[in-house]
ZADO-1210 file (C-alpha; in nm, 4 decimals, padded with zeros to 6 digits):
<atoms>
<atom x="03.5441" y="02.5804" z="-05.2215" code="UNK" pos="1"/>
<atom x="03.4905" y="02.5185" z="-05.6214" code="UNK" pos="2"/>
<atom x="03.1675" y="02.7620" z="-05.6557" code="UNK" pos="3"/>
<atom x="03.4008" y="02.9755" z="-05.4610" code="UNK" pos="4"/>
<atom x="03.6591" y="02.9352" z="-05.7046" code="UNK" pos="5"/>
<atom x="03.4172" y="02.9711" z="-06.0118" code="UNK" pos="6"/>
<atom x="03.2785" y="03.2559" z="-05.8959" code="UNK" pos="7"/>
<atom x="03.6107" y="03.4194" z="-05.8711" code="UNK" pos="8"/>
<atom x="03.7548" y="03.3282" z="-06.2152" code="UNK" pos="9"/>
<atom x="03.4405" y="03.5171" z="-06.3680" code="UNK" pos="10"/>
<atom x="03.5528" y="03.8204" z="-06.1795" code="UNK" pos="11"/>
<atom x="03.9201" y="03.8854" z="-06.3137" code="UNK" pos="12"/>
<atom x="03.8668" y="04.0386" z="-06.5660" code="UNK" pos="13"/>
<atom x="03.6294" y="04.2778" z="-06.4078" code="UNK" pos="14"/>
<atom x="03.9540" y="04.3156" z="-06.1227" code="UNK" pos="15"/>
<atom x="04.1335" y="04.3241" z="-06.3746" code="UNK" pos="16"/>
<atom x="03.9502" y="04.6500" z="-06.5651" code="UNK" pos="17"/>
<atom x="03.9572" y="04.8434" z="-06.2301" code="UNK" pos="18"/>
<atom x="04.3182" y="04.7473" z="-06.0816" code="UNK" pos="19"/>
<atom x="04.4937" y="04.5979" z="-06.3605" code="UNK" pos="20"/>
<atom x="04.8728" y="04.6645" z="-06.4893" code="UNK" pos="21"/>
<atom x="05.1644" y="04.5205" z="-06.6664" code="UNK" pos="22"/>
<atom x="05.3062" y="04.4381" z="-06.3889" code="UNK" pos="23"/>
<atom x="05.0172" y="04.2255" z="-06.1927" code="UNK" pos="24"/>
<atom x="05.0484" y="03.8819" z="-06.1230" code="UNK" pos="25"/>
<atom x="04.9212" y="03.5749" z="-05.9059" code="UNK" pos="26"/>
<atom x="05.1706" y="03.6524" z="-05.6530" code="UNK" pos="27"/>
<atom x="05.0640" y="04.0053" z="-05.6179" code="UNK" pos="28"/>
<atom x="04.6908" y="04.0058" z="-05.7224" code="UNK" pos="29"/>
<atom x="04.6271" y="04.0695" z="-05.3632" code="UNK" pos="30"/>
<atom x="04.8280" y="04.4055" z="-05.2887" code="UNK" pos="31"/>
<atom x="04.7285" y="04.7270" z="-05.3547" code="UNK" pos="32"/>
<atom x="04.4011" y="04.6569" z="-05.2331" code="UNK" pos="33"/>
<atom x="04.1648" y="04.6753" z="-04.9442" code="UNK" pos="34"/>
<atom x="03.9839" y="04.3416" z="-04.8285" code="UNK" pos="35"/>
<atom x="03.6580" y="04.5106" z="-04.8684" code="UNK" pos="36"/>
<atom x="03.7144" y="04.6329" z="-05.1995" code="UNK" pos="37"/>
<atom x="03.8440" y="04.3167" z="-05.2997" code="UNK" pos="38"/>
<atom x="03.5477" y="04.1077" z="-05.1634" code="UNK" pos="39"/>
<atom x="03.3493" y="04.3448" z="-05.3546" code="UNK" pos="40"/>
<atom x="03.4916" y="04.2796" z="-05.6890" code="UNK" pos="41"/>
<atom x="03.5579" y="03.9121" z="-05.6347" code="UNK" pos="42"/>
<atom x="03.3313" y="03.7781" z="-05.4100" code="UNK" pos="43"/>
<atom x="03.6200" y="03.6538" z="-05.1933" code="UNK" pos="44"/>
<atom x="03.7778" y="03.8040" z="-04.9226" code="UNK" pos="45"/>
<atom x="04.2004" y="03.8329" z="-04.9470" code="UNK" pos="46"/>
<atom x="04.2489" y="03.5413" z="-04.7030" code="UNK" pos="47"/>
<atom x="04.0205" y="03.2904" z="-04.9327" code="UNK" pos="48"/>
<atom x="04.1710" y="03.4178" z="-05.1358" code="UNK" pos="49"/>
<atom x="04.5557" y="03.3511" z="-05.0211" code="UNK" pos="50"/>
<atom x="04.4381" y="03.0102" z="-04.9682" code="UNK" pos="51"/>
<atom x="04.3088" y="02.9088" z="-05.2843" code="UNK" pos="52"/>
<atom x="04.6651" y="03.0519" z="-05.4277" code="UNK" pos="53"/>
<atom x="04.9186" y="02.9537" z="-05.1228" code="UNK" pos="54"/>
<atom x="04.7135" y="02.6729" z="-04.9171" code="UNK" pos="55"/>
<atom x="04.5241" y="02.4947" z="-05.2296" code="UNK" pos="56"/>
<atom x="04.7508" y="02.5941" z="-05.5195" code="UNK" pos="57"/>
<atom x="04.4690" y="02.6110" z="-05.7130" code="UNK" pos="58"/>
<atom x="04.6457" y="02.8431" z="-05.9711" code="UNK" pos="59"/>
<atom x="04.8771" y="02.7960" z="-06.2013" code="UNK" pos="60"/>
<atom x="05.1147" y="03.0855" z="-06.2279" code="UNK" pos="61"/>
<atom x="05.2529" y="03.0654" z="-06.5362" code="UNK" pos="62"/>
<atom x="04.8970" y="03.0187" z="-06.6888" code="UNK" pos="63"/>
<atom x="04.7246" y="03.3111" z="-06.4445" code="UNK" pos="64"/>
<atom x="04.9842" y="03.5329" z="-06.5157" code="UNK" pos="65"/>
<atom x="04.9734" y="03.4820" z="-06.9429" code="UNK" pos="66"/>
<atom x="04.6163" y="03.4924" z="-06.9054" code="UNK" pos="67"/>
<atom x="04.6325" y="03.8010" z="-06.6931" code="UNK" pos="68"/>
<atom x="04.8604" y="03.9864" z="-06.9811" code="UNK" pos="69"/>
<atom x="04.6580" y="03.9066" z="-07.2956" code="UNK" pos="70"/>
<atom x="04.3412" y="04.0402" z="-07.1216" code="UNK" pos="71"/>
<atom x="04.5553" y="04.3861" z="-07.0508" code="UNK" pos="72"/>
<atom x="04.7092" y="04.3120" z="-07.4206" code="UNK" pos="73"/>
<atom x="04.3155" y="04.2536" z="-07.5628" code="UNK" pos="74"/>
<atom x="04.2045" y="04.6040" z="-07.3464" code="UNK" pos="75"/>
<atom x="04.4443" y="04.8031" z="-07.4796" code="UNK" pos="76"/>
<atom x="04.3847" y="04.6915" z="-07.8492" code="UNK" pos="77"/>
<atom x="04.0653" y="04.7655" z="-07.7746" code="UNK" pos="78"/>
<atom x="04.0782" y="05.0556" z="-07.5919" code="UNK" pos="79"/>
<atom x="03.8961" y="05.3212" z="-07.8703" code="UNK" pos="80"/>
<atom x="03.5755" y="05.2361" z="-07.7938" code="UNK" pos="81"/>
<atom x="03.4511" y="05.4355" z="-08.0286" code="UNK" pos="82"/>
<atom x="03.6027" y="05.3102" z="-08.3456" code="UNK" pos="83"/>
<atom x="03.3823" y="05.1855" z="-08.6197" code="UNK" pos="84"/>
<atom x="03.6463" y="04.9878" z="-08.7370" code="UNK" pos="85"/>
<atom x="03.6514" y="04.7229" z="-08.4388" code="UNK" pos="86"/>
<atom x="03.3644" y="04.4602" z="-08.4471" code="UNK" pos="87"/>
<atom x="03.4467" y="04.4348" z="-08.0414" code="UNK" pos="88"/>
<atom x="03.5041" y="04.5781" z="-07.7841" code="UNK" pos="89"/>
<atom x="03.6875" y="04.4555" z="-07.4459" code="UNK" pos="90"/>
<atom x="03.3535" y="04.4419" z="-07.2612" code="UNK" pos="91"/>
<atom x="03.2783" y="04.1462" z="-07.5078" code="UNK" pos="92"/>
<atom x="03.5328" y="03.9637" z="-07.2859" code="UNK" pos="93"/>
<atom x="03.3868" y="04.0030" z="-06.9950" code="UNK" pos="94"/>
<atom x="03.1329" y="03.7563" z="-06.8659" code="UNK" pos="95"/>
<atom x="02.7876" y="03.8477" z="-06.6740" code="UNK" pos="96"/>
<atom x="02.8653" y="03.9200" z="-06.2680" code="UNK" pos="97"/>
<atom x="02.6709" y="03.7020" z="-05.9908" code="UNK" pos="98"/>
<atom x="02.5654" y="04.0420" z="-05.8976" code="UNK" pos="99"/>
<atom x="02.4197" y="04.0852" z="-06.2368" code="UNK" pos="100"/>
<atom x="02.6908" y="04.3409" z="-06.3083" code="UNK" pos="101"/>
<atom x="02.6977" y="04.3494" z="-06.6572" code="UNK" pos="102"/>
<atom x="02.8988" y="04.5990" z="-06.9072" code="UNK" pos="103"/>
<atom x="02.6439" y="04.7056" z="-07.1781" code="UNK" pos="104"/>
<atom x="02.8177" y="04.6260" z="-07.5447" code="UNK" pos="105"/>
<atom x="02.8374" y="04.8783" z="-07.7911" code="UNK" pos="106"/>
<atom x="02.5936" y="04.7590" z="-08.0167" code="UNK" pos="107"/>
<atom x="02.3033" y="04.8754" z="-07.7295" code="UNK" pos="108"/>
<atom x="02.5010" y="05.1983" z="-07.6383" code="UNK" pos="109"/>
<atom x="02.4507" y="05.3838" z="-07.9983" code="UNK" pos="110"/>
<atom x="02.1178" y="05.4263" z="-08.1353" code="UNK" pos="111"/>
<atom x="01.9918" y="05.3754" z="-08.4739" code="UNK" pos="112"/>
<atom x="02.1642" y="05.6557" z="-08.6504" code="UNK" pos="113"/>
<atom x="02.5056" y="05.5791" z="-08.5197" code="UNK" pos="114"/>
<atom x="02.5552" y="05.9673" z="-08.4330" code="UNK" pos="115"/>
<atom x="02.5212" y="06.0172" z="-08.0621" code="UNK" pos="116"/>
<atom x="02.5365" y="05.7596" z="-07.7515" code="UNK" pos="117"/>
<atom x="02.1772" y="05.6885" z="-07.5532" code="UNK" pos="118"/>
<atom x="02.3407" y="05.8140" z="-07.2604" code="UNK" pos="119"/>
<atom x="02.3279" y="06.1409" z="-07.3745" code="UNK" pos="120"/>
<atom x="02.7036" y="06.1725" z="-07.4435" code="UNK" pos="121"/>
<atom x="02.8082" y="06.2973" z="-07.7485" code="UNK" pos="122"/>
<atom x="02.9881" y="06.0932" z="-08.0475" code="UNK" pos="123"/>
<atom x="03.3584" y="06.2106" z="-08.0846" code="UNK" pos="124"/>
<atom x="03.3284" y="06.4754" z="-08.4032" code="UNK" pos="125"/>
<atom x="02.9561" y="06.4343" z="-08.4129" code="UNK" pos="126"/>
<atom x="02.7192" y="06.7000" z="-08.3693" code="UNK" pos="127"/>
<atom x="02.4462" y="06.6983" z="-08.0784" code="UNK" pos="128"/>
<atom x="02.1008" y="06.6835" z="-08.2303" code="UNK" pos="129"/>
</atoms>
């Protein structure tokens, strides 16, 4: 039951990037959602999940759901990704997957030059070359 648990802390935020709002919370992280999607993204299924929050009480609400708002706070500070002004990104806040999922920082995305992304899209206001 704890790996289960670990395993589905690391995946919030990722949850939280996809199906995120102001207004979610522990008591309706589960809605909105299909059980396969959600075992996708988590790694649990909604009835392990339901009882680590209504059979365990392994969360704290009032901590989940403050932890749940400065990550959508943090992501929407962040949200120009392209700004040369931030020294971070929201990605930075999001921890390696079990699957190996992993959000490539910014730093890897541009090449040397700083002019256009290795992906092949282009810069905002910066010619293709």
């Amino acid at each position: 039951m704890l790996s289960r648990l670990r395993g589905f802390a690391r995946t919030i935020p990722s949850f939280l990037m996809a199906y995120g709002n102001s207004e979610t919370q522990l008591e309706n992280f589960d809605k909105h959602i299909t059980d396969h999607v959600f075992k996708d993204v988590t790694g649990i299924n909604l009835e392990q999940f339901r009882a680590l929050r209504d059979k365990h009480k392994f969360f704290d609400s009032a901590v989940f759901d403050h932890s749940v708002q400065e990550f959508l706070n943090k992501k929407e500070q962040l949200a120009n990704y392209f700004d040369p002004e931030q020294s971070e990104d929201i990605f930075d806040y999001i921890p390696p997957q079990k699957t190996n999922q992993i959000f490539t920082p910014r730093w890897v995305v541009f090449n040397r030059n700083n002019q256009t992304l290795v992906c092949g899209f282009k810069k905002p206001n910066t010619p293709r070359q």
